[in-house]
Every structure is written in structure tokens, then in C-alpha cells.
C-alpha positions in Angstrom: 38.4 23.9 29.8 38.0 23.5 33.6 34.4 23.5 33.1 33.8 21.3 30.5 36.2 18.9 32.4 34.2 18.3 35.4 31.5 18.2 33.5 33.1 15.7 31.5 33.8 13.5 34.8 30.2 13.8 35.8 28.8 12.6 32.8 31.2 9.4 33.1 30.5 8.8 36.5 27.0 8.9 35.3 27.5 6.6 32.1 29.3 4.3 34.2 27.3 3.8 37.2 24.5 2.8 34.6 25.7 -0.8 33.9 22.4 -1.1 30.9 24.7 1.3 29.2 28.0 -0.4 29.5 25.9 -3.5 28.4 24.4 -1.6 25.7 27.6 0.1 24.4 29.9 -3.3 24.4 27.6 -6.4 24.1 24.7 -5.3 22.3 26.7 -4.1 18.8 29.1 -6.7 19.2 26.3 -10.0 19.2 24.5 -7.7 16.3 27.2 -7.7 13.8 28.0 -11.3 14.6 24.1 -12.3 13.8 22.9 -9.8 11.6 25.5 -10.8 8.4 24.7 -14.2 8.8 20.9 -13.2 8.6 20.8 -10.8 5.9 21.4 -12.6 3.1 21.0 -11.2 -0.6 21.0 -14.9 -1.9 17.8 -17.1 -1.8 17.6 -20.8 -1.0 15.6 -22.9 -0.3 13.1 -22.5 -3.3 10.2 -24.9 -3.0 9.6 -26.5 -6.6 7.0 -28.7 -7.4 7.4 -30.6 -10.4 4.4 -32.1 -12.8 6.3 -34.8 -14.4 4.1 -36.2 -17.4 6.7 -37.2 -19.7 8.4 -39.8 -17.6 11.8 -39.6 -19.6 15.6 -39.8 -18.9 15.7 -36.1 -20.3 12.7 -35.4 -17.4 14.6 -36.9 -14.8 18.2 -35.3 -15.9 16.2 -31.6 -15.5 14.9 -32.5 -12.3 17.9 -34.0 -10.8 20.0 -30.4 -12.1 17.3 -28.4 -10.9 17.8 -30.0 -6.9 21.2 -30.3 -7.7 22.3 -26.4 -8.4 21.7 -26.2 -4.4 18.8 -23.3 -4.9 15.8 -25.7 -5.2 13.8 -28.1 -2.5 11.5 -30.6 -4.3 8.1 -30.7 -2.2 6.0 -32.2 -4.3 6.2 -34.7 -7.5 3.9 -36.2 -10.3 0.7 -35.1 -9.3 -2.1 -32.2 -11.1 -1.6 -29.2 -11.6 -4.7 -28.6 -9.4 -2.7 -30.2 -6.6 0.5 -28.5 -7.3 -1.3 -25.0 -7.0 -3.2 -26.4 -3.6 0.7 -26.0 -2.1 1.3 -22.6 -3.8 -1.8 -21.6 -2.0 -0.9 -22.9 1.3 2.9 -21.2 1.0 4.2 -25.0 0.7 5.7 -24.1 -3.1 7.1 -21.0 -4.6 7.3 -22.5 -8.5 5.4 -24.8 -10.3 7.1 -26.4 -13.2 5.5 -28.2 -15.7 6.9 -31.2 -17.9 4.7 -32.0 -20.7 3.9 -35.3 -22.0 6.7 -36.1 -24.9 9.1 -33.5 -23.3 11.8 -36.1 -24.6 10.7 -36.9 -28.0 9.7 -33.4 -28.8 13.6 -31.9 -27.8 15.5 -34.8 -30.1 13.1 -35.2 -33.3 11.5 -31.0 -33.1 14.4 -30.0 -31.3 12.2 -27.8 -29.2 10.0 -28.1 -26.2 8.0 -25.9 -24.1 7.4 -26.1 -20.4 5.3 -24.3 -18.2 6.5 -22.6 -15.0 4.4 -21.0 -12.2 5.6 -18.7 -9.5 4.4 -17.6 -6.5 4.8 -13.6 -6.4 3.6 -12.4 -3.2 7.6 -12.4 -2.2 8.4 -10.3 -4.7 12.1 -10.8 -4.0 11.9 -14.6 -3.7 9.9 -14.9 -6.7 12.3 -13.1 -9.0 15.6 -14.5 -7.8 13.3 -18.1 -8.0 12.7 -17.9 -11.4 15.5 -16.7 -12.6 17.6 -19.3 -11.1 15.3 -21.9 -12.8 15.1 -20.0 -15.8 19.1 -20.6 -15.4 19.1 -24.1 -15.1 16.7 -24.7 -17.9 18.9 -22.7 -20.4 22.2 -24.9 -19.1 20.0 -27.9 -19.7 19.2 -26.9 -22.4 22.7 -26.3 -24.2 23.4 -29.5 -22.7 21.2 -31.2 -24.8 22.1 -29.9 -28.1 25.5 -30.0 -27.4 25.1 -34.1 -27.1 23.1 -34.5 -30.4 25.2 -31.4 -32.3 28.6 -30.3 -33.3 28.8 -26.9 -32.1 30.2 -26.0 -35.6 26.9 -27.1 -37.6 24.6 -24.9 -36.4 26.6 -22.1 -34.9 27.6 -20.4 -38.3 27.0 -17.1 -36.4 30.6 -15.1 -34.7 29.9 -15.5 -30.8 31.3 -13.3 -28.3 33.0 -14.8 -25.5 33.0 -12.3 -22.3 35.3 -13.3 -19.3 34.4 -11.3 -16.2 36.6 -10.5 -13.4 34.8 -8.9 -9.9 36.7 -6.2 -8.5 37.1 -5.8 -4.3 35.2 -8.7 -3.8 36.3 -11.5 -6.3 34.3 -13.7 -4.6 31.1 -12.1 -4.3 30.9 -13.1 -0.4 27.9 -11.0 0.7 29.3 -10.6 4.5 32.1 -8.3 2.7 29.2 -5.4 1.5 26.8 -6.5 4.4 29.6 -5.9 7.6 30.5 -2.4 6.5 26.9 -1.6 6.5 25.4 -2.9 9.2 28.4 -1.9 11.3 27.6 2.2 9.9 23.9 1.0 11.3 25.3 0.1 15.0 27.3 3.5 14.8 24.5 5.2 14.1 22.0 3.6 16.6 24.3 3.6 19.4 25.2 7.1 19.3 21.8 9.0 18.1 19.4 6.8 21.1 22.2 7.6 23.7 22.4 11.3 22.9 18.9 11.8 22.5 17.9 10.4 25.7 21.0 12.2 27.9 19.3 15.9 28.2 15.9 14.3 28.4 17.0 12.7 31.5 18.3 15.6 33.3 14.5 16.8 32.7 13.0 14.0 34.4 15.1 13.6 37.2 15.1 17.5 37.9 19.1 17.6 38.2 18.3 20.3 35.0 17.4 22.4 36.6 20.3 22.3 39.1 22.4 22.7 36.1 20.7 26.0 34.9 21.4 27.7 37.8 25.2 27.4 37.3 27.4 29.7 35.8 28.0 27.1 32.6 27.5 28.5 29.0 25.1 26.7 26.6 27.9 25.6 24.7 30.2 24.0 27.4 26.9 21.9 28.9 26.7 20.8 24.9 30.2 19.5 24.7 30.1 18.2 28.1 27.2 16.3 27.1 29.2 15.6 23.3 32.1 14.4 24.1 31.2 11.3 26.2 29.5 9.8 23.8 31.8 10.6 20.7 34.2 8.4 22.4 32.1 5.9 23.2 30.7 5.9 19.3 34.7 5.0 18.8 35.0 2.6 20.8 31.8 0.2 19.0 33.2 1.2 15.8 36.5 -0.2 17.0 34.7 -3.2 18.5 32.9 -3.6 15.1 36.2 -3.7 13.0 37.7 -6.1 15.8 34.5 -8.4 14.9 34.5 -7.9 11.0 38.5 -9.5 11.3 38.2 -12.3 14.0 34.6 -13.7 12.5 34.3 -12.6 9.2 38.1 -11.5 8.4 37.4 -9.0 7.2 40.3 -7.0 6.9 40.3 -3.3 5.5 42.4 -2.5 2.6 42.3 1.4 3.0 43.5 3.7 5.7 42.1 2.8 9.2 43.6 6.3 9.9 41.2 7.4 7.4 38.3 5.4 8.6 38.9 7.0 11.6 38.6 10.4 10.6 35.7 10.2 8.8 34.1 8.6 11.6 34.8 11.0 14.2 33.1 14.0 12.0 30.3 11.4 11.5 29.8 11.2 15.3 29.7 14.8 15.6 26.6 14.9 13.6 24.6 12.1 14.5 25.4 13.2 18.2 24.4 16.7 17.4 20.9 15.4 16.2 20.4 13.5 19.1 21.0 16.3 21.6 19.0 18.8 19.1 16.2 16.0 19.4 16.6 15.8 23.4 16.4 19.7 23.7 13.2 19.8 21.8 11.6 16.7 24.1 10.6 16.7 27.6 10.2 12.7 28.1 12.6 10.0 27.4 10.0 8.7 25.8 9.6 11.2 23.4 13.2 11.7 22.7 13.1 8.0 22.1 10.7 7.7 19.5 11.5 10.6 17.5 14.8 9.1 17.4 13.3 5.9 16.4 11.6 7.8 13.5 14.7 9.2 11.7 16.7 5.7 12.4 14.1 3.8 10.2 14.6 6.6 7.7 18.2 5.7 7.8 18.3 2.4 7.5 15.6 2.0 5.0 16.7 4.7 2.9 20.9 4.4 3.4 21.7 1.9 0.9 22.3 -0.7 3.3 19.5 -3.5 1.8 18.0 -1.1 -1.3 20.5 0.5 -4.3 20.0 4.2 -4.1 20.4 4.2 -7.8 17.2 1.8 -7.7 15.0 4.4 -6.0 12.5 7.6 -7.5 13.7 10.6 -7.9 12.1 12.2 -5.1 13.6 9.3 -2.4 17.5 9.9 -3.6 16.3 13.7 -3.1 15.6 12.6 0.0 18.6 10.3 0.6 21.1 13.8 0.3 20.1 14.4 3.6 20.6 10.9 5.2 24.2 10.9 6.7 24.1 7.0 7.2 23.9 6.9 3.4 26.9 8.8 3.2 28.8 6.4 6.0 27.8 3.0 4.7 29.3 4.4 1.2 32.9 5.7 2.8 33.0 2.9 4.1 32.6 0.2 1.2 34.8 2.8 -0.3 37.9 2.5 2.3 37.4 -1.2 3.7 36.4 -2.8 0.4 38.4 -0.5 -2.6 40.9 1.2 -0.3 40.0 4.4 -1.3 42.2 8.1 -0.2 40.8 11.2 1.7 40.7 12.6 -2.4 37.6 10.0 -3.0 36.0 10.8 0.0 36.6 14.4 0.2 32.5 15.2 -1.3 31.7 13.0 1.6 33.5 14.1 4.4 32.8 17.7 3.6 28.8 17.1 3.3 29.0 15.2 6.8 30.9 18.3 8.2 28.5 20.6 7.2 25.8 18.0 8.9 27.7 17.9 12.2 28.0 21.8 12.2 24.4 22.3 11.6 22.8 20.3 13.9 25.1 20.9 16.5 24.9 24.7 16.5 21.1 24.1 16.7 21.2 21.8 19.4 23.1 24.7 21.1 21.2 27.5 20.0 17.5 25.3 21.1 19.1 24.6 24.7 17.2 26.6 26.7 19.3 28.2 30.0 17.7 29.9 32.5 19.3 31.5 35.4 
């Protein structure tokens, strides 16, 4: 214990006199989860329409003016060809092109039918979708408008109708900052902890203080710890600075244990900190250590369920998604902030992110290499 103590000390003297790391560790995860909710945003706005009105009607003009009006659309272009309307497509100034055929008005009160014609620019996938769906949306509610002004419901609806009334669970209101903060907050955790770690040993290398360090009586697994522990608290103290944030800005507040949250988070540490100092043993520049670090974050991210349903992906990628501990964090905790889940629904969790920490940390110790 003596040892690891003053080892302890030097590696805080050390953190400390590096004021990019005290900047890093405090301002850099707080301004993140203040901007990055705000940015990543599941809902899109701000579709570009452009409407071909040839019809001219009251009923054209009542679509168009619901269509700006649901608060999705932006009209950027009117009454013009469609060979003009697919000039703006092309130059990225329109995602849809709706169409309004001449005798849109008669056509829906004497046929009671109408067809129009709606073109969407795909090459945002995600925009695209969303886009035309949301139209789709408002041309259905338009729609039932319509026949609900000319018709008694109870002429033409001779068919039993099922009314469903949903209710949304943990977030009633469907606020996307409450399933965003959790996860981006796991992110920070994660980044914070696995570049720090992986760049610590590295260090020593290039500075040659190593070497100094190899010539001392201290066992592989007290230079380990020494190196561990540091950052393990410092990994708690941005998750604590993250929860501070997710109340004050976003108030956020978590319905579950923050005993539990805790817990869990301090067996997390142990394993993303043991990959970063397995990484650093196997490196000899920081700037090694630093992209091979970078390489597994990305992996993390992409593939943690933070911006892409694992239940979405092949069957080879949530293969692959088993062995991504952030995957495991950003779901504990969705679980304990948003549902209030116990340590008996998190249990598979924990014990899987154990077995992570003891792995990678045993290797980092057994790939230290000590010469005396």
C-alpha cells in the first residue's frame, strides 16, 4: 500500500501540473453535453417543399397553408414547372416536390378522389424518409378533413373502427434531450477515460522517466494501479459533472439509484481504463497510443446505440456490439435515469462489464514489460 501510495501522489502531481488536462477533464465534457443534445436532434425541420400549384383552389391553398403550418415544412418555391421545381432539387434548394393537379378541387368534391404527385430528394436518406412521411401525414389529416366537411361520419363508415389511445412510458413527452443526455454523457465517460489512460504509459516512454521506473523495486501490478486509480477518479468526477449538467440545463433528474449509477460506473471505469493502459503497453508513441484509441472510440460510438437501434443492425454488427462496453453503459443508463431500474435489471450488465474490466486489466498487467 505504501507503494502504490506514492505512486499515487506522483501521478497527481503529474496530472495536475498539466493544466491541458485539468482543462480537458472539467471544461471540455461539460461545454460537450451542453452543445451536443441540442445538436443531435432525431427530429427533422426545416423541409424545403416546393409546391406546383395548377389547380388554384381554396382546397389548394388550405393543403398548402397545413403543410407550412405543421412547423416541418419551408416553402422555397411556388407555381412554377416541374422542370423548375426539379432545377432546386438538383441544386439541394428543395427536398420534396409536391404536385397539385389541375381540378385538385373539383375532382375531391364531385369524384371524391384526387391524386397528387410528390417527389423527394433521397440522397439524405434520413431527411428524405422523415420528409415524406411527415407530408404523407399532413395529406391524410387533410384529407379526413375534407370528407369529414361534405360527410356524416355515420354514412360511409358502416365498418367497426378501432380507437387506440397511447400513453409513452419514461418519457411522456417524447423530449429527445431525455434519451440523447444519458448517451452522450456514457460517450464523455468513455472518451475521457480510454485517451487519458492510453496516453499515460506512452509518456513515461518518451520522456525516458520509464525507464527510471523499471529499475525500482515496484511490481507490475502496483505500477498498473498506480497508473489506474488516478484516472478512475477522475472518470467520476465528469460523470458527476455530467449529471450536475443533465439537472441544471436539461433537468434531467434520475429516477433510479444514483448509488446504483454509481456502481455501475465505477466497474465501467475499470475496464475502459484497463484498455487504455493495455493499448499504452503495446505502443511506443503517444501518437500511436492515440490513434489506436481513436479506432476503438469510433467503434463505440457508432456501434453503442447512441444514434443507431442495435435491434436495427445485421446480425454480424450486434455480434459485434457484445463486445462494445459503451453499448452496455448507454443502456444501464436509460435503464436507471429514465425507468429507474434495480441492480436485478442490470445484473446481466454489470456482470458482463466486470468480466470486461478483469480482462483487459489483467492483460494490461501481464503485457507491461519490467526490466530490472
Amino acid at each position: 500500500m505504501r507503494t502504490i501510495k506514492f505512486l499515487l501522489q506522483k501521478e497527481f502531481r503529474q496530472i495536475f501540473r498539466n493544466r491541458a488536462i485539468v482543462a480537458m477533464v472539467i471544461a471540455m465534457p461539460v461545454i460537450q453535453l451542453i452543445i451536443l443534445p441540442l445538436a443531435a436532434n432525431y427530429e427533422v425541420k426545416n423541409v424545403n417543399v416546393a409546391v406546383i400549384d395548377k389547380d388554384h383552389s381554396s382546397y389548394s391553398q388550405k393543403l398548402i397553408n397545413k403543410i407550412i403550418a405543421s412547423g416541418y415544412f419551408k416553402l422555397t418555391g411556388y407555381d412554377f414547372s416541374f422542370k423548375q421545381a426539379y432545377r432546386l432539387i438538383e441544386s439541394d434548394a428543395a427536398d420534396l416536390i409536391l404536385e397539385i393537379p389541375q381540378g385538385f378541387e373539383r375532382n375531391l368534391i364531385r369524384e371524391n378522389e384526387q391524386k397528387l404527385f410528390v417527389a423527394v430528394n433521397a440522397i439524405n436518406g434520413t431527411k428524405a424518409n422523415l420528409g415524406s412521411a411527415y407530408l404523407l401525414t399532413v395529406i391524410q389529416d387533410f384529407n379526413r378533413d375534407v370528407r369529414l366537411q361534405f360527410i356524416q361520419p355515420g354514412n360511409f363508415n358502416q365498418q367497426p373502427t378501432i380507437d387506440v389511445a397511447s400513453s409513452n412510458w419514461y418519457n411522456p413527452l417524447l423530449d429527445y434531450h431525455m434519451y440523447m443526455v444519458p448517451g452522450i454523457l456514457a460517450i464523455l465517460v468513455t472518451m475521457i477515460g480510454g485517451f487519458l489512460t492510453a496516453l499515460n504509459i506512452v509518456k513515461e516512454k518518451e520522456v525516458g522517466t520509464i525507464e527510471q521506473i523499471n529499475v525500482t523495486p515496484i511490481k507490475k501490478y502496483h505500477f498498473i494501479l498506480g497508473k489506474l486509480i488516478p484516472f478512475w477518479i477522475l472518470g467520476n468526477v465528469v460523470f458527476t459533472l455530467g449529471l450536475l449538467v443533465a439537472r441544471l440545463v436539461y433537468g434531467i433528474i434520475p429516477v433510479g439509484s444514483l448509488f446504483l449509477m454509481y456502481g455501475f460506473i465505477a466497474v465501467y471505469l475499470l475496464a475502459v481504463l484497463g484498455l487504455g493502459l493495455l493499448i499504452s503497453t503495446f505502443c511506443e508513441t503517444q501518437q500511436q497510443a492515440m490513434f489506436v484509441m481513436f479506432f476503438f472510440v469510433m467503434i463505440f460510438v457508432l456501434m453503442g446505440g447512441l444514434f443507431t437501434s442495435i435491434d436495427s443492425m445485421p446480425d454480424w454488427a450486434k455480434t459485434v456490439t457484445k463486445f462494445n462496453p459503451v453499448s452496455y453503459l448507454i443502456e444501464v443508463m436509460r435503464m436507471i435515469m429514465l425507468k429507474g431500474s434495480s441492480l436485478k435489471n442490470i445484473l446481466p450488465q454489470l456482470g458482463i462489464i466486470a468480466v470486461f474490466a478483469l480482462v483487459l486489466n489483467s492483460l494490461a498487467i501481464f503485457n507491461y514489460k519490467k526490466t530490472s
